[in-house]
C-alpha positions in Angstrom: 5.8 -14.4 -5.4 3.8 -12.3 -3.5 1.5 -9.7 -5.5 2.1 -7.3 -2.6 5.9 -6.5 -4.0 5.7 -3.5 -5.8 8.4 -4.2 -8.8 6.5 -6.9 -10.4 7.7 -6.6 -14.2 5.1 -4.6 -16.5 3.0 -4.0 -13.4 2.4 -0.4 -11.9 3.3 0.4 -8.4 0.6 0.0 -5.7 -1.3 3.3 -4.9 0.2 4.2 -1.5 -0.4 7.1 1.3 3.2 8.1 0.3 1.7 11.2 -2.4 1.1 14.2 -0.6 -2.2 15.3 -1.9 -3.1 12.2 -3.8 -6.5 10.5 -2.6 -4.8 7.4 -0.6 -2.9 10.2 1.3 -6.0 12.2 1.8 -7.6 8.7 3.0 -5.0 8.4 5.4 -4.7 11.6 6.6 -8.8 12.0 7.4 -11.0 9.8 6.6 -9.5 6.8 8.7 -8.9 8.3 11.9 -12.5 10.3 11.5 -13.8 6.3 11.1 -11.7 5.1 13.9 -12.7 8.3 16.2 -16.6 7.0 15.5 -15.7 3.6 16.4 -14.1 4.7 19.9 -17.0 7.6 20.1 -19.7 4.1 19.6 -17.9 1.9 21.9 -17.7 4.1 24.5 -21.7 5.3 24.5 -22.3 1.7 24.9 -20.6 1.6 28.3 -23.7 1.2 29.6 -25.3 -1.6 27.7 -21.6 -3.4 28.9 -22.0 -2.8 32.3 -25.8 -3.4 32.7 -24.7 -7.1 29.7 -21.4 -7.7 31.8 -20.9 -5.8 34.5 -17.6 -4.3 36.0 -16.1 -7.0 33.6 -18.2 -5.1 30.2 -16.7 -1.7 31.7 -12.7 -2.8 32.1 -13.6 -4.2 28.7 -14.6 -1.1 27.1 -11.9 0.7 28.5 -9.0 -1.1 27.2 -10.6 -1.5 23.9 -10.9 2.1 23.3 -7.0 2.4 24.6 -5.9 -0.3 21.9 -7.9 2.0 19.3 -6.3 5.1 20.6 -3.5 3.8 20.3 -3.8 2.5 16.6 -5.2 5.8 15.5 -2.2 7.3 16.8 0.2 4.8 15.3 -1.6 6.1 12.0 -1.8 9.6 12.4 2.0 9.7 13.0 2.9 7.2 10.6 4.6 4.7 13.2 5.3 1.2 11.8 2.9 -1.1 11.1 2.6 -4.1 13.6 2.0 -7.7 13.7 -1.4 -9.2 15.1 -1.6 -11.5 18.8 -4.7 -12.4 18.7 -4.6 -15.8 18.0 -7.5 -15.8 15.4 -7.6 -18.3 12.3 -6.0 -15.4 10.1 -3.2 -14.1 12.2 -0.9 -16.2 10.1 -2.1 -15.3 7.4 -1.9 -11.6 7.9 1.4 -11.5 9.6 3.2 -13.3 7.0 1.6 -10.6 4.4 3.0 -7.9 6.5 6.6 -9.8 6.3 6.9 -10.4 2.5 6.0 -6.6 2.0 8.9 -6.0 4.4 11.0 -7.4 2.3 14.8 -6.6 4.1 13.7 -3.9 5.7 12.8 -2.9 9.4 9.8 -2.4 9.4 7.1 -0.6 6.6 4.7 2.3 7.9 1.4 3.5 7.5 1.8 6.3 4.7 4.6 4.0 2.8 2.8 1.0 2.8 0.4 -0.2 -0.8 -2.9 1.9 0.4 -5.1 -1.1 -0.1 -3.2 -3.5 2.8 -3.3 -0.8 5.0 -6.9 0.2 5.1 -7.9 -3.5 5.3 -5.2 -3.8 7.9 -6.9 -0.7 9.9 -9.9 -2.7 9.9 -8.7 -5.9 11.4 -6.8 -4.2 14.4 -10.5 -2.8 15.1 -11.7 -6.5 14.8 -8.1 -7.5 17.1 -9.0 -4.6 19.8 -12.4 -6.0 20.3 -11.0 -9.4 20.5 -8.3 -9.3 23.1 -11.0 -7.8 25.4 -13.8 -10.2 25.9 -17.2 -10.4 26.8 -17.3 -7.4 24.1 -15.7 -9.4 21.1 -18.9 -9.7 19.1 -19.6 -6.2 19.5 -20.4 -4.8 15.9 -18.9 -1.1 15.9 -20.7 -0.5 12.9 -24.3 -1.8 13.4 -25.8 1.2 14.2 -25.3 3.0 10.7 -25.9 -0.3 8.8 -29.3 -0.7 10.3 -30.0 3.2 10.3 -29.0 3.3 6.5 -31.8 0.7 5.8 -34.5 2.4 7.9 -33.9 5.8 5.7 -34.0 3.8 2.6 -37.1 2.3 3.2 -39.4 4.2 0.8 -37.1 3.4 -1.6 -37.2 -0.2 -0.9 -41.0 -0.3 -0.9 -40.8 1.0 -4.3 -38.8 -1.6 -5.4 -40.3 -4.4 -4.1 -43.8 -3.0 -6.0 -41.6 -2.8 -8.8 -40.1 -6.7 -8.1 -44.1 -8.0 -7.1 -45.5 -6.5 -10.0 -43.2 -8.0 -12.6 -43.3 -11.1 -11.1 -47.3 -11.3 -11.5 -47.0 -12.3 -15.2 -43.1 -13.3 -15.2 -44.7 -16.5 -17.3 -46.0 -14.0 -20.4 -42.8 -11.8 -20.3 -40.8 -12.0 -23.8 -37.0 -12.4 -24.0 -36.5 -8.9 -24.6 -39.0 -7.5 -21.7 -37.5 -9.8 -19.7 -33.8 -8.3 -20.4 -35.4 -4.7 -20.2 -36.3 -5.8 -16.3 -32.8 -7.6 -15.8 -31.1 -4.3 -17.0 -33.4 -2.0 -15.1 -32.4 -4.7 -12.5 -28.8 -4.3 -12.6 -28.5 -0.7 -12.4 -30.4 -0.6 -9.7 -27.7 -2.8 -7.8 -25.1 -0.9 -9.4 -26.5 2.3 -8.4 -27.2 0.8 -4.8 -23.4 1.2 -4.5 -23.6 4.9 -3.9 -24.8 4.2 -0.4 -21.2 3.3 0.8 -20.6 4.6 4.9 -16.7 4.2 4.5 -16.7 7.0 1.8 -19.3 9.1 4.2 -17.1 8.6 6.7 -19.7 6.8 8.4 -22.3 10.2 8.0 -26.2 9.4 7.3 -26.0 7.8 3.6 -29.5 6.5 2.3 -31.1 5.9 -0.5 -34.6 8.3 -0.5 -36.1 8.3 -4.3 -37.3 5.1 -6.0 -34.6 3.8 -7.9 -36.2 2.4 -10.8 -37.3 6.6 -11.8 -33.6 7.7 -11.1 -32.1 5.5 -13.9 -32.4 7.5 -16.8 -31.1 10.5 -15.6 -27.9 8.4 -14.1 -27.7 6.9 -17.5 -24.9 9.3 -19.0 -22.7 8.6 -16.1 -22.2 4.6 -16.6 -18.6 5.1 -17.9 -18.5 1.2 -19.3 -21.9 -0.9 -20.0 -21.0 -4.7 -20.6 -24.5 -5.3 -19.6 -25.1 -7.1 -23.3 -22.2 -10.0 -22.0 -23.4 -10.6 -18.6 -27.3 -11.3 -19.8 -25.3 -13.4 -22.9 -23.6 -15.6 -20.2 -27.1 -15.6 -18.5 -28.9 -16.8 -21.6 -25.3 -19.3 -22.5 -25.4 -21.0 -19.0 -29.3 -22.3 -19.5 -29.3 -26.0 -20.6 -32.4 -28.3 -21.8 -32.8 -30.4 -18.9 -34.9 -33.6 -17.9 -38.7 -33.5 -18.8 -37.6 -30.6 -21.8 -37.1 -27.8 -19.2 -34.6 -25.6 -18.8 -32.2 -25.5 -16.5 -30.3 -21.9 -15.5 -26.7 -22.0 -14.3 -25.4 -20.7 -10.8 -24.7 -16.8 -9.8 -22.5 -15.7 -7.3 -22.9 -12.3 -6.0 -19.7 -10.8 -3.5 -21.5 -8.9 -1.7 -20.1 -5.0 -0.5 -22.4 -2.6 1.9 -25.3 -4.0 4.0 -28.5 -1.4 4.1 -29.9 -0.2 1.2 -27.3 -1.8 -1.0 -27.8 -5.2 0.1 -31.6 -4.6 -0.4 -30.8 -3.8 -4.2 -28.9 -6.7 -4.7 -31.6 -9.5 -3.1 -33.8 -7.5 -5.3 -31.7 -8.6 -8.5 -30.9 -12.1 -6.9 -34.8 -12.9 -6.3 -35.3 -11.6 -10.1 -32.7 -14.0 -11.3 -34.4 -16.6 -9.8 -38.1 -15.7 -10.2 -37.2 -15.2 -14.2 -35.2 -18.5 -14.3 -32.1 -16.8 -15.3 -30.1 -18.2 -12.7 -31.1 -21.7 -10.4 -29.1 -20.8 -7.5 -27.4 -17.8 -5.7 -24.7 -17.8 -3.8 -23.5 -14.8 -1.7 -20.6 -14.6 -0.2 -20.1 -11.5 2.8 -17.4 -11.1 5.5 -16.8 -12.8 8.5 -16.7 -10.0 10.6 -17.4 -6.2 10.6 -15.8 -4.5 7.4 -15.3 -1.0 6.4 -17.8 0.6 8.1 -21.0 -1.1 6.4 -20.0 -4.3 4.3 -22.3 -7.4 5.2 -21.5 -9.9 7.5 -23.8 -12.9 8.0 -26.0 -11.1 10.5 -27.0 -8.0 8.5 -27.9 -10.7 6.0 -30.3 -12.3 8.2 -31.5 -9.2 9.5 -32.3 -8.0 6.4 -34.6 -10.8 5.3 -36.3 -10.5 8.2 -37.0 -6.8 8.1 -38.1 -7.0 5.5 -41.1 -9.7 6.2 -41.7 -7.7 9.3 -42.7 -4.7 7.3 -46.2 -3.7 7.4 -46.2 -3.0 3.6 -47.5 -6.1 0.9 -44.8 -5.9 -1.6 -42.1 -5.6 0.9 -43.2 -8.5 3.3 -44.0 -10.6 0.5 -40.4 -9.9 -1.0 -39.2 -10.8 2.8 -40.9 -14.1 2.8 -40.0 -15.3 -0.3 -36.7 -14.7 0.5 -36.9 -16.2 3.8 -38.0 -19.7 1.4 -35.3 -19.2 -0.7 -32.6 -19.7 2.0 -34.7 -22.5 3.1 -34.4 -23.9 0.5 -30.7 -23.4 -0.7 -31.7 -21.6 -3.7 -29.7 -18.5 -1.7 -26.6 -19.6 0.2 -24.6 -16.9 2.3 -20.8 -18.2 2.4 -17.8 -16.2 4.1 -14.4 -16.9 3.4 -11.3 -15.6 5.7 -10.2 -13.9 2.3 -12.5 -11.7 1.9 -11.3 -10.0 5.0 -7.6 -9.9 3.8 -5.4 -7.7 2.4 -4.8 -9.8 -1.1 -5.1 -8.4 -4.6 -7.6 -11.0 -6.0 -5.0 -12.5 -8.9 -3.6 -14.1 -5.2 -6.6 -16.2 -4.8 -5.4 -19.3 -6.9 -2.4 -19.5 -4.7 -3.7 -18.2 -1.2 -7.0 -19.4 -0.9 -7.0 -21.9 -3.4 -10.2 -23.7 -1.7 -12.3 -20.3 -2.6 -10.8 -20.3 -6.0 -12.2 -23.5 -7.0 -15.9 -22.6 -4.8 -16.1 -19.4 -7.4 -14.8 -21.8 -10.8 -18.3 -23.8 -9.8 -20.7 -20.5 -10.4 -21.9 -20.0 -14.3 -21.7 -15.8 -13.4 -20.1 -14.1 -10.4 -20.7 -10.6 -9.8 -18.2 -8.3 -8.0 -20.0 -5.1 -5.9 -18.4 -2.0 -5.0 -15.1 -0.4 -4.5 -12.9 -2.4 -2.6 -13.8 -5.0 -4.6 -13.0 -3.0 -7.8 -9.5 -2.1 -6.4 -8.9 -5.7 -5.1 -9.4 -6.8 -8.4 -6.7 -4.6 -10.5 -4.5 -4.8 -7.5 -5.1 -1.1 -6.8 -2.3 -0.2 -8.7 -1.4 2.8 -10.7 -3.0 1.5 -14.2 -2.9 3.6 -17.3 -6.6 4.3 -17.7 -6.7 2.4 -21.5 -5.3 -0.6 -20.1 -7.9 -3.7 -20.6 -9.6 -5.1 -17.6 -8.0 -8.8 -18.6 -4.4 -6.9 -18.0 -5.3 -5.3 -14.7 -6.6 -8.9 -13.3 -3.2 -10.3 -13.7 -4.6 -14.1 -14.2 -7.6 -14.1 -12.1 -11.0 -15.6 -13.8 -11.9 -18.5 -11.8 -15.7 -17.7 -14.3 -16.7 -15.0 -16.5 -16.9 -11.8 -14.1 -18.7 -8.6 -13.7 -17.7 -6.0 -11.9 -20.6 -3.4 -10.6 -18.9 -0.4 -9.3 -19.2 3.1 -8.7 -16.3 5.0 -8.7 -14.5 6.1 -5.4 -11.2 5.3 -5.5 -8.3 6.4 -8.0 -8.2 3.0 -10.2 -9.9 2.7 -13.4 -9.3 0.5 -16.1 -10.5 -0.6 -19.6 -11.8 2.9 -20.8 -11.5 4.7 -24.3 -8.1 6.8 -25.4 -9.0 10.3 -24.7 -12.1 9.2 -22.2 -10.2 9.6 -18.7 -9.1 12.6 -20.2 -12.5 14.3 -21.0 -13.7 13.4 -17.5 -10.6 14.8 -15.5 -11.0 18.2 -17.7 -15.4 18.1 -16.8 -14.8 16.7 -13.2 -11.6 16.5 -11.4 -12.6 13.8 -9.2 -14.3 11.8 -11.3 -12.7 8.5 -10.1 -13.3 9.3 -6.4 -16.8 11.3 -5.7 -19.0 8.2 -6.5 -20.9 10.0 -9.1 -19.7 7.5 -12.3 -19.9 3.9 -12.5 -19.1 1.0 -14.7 -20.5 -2.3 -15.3 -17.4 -4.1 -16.2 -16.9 -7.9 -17.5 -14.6 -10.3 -18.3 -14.8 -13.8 -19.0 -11.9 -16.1 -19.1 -13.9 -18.4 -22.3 -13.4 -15.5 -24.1 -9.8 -15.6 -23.9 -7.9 -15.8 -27.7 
């Protein structure tokens, strides 16, 4: 049974476009077509760079790719029916047989009526279709330019915390247990934190990161909603196992990685900690396979970003760069995409769906959830009572122990106190959506009773 059918026994509806007012609806309604108007407005002021690539050829190309678009943002705005893909790719199937089970008996499902989660994903791989069906521009990223300009604006930042990486790392070897879990929990937050710079929230306006993050975290302190910062460095510290020769040997951390640009930066910054500190042996990150709302990282903004940063004309930063240049040499870093990622599945689907993923996450020791999406993807982006635990919400899914590091910017929330969702909604009315809170949420499926 699909998780997609919305009258699943004990389970809450799936947040849909279909409340006036509510924040899907106001998703709907603006933000999307603003993204998709940026995407035709990009396209179309590389016409240029297409003829001058492609010729007349780049030019027809750009053309009917903006018309497809038009004609999708259209289909949107008046909330037509929701089509199946023809673009022959890998996940056509997939998607189109989605689209059919939530159709259930009827004709056809529509933009605003459809679960608000399939159709934001499904916005996104109509953009990917639209650049398809129009070669020599399929490989066109639409949303390159704000990834990479993100990064340069958040450069001071970045320098700040590669000094702050390079100098810990000088005496790593004479760091106690419990300075080395104040720098794993400085650490952390800053990845968490890193979250805020999120382009598919902005709309796609100028979101960067300008302050050092490692002097911001006190003062963002009060607004961490959930802290299971304690279990993650406990499944750290329980995955480590005496190996040959008396040394210790660390277990494996995934990391599903959400925006490219400063937020990717953050999280290498963490992953080269892990390793440096011998907290984790290997890291394995896992991106999407092609360009995802607005700035998530695809295999090339990976890349990039390593070598950015060792083209930097600053120590701490190059050095940073270079080492983790080695590490991917080296397989102590792995990037992996998976088909799923870019799909519209609630993760408690992933056993069934993508069962070969399933089993790649049941080998890590840790895996570590970033951003939103991946929040919502999680609990199904459904309409959970606030108090309901995080086990509930995940319907199954705990391939490892988890950890969620989110800030909040959509209408989904699990796992808080009675009366706490409360208190917030009478402070701040849109707590759950202006990106200002954030939890560090976990769950571990060895903790089960």
């Amino acid at each position: 049974m699909m998780a997609a059918a919305q009258t699943v026994h004990g389970v809450p509806v799936s947040l849909s476009g279909s409340v006036v007012g509510s924040f899907a609806y106001l998703t709907l309604k603006d933000r999307l077509p603003t993204i998709l108007t940026k995407v035709i407005d990009t396209i179309h002021r590389n016409k240029n760079k297409f003829f001058e690539e492609y010729g007349e050829e780049g030019v027809q190309a750009e053309k009917q790719t903006i018309s497809l678009l038009s004609k999708m943002r259209n289909e949107l705005q008046t909330d037509k029916a929701v089509l199946v893909l023809t673009d022959g790719l890998g996940d056509m199937d997939s998607w189109n047989q989605y689209l059919q089970r939530l159709q259930g008996d009827q004709d056809s499902v529509s933009w605003f009526k459809s679960p608000w989660l399939y159709v934001e994903c499904y916005m996104y791989r109509r953009i990917q279709e639209a650049l398809w069906l129009n070669p020599p521009i399929s490989d066109f990223d639409v949303f390159n330019e704000g990834k990479t300009q993100s990064f340069f604006e958040s450069q001071q930042a970045t320098m700040a915390l590669c000094t702050y990486l390079g100098s810990i790392s000088k005496n790593m070897e004479e760091l106690s247990r419990n300075q080395l879990f104040e720098h794993f929990n400085k650490l952390l937050q800053v990845s968490l934190w890193g979250n805020k710079c999120d382009l598919s929230i902005s709309a796609g306006q100028e979101n960067a990161q300008k302050t050092s993050p490692i002097d911001s975290l006190t003062s963002l302190q009060p607004f961490i909603l959930l802290d299971d910062t304690n279990m993650v460095w406990s499944t750290l510290i329980s995955a480590q196992k005496p190996g040959p020769s008396g040394r210790t040997t660390s277990g494996r951390v995934d990391i599903v990685l959400d925006n490219a640009g400063f937020e990717l930066v953050t999280d290498l910054v963490l992953a080269s900690f892990l390793i440096s500190s011998g907290l984790a042996r290997e890291i394995h990150f896992h991106g999407k396979s092609f360009p995802w709302f607005v700035s998530d990282v695809t295999a090339n903004d990976f890349q990039w970003t390593i070598k950015q940063a060792l083209s930097v004309n600053h120590k701490w930063m190059s050095k940073s760069g270079a080492q983790w240049q080695t590490y991917v040499k080296e397989a102590v870093w792995s990037y992996h995409d998976h088909a799923f990622w870019t799909q519209p599945h609630e993760f408690c689907d992933m056993a069934t769906d993508a069962p070969d993923l399933y089993t790649t996450l049941q080998g890590a020791d840790l895996v570590l959830f970033k951003g939103d999406l991946n929040y919502r993807k999680l609990t199904g982006d459904r309409d959970w009572d606030h108090t309901v635990g995080f086990d509930t919400a995940l319907r199954g899914f705990g391939p490892a122990p988890l950890c969620s590091l989110r800030t909040l910017k959509a209408n989904v929330q699990v796992g808080l106190q009675p009366g706490q969702a409360e208190k917030l909604s009478s402070e701040c009315p849109d707590w759950m959506t202006n990106g200002k809170y954030a939890v560090i949420q976990f769950y571990s499926p060895h903790l089960e009773h």
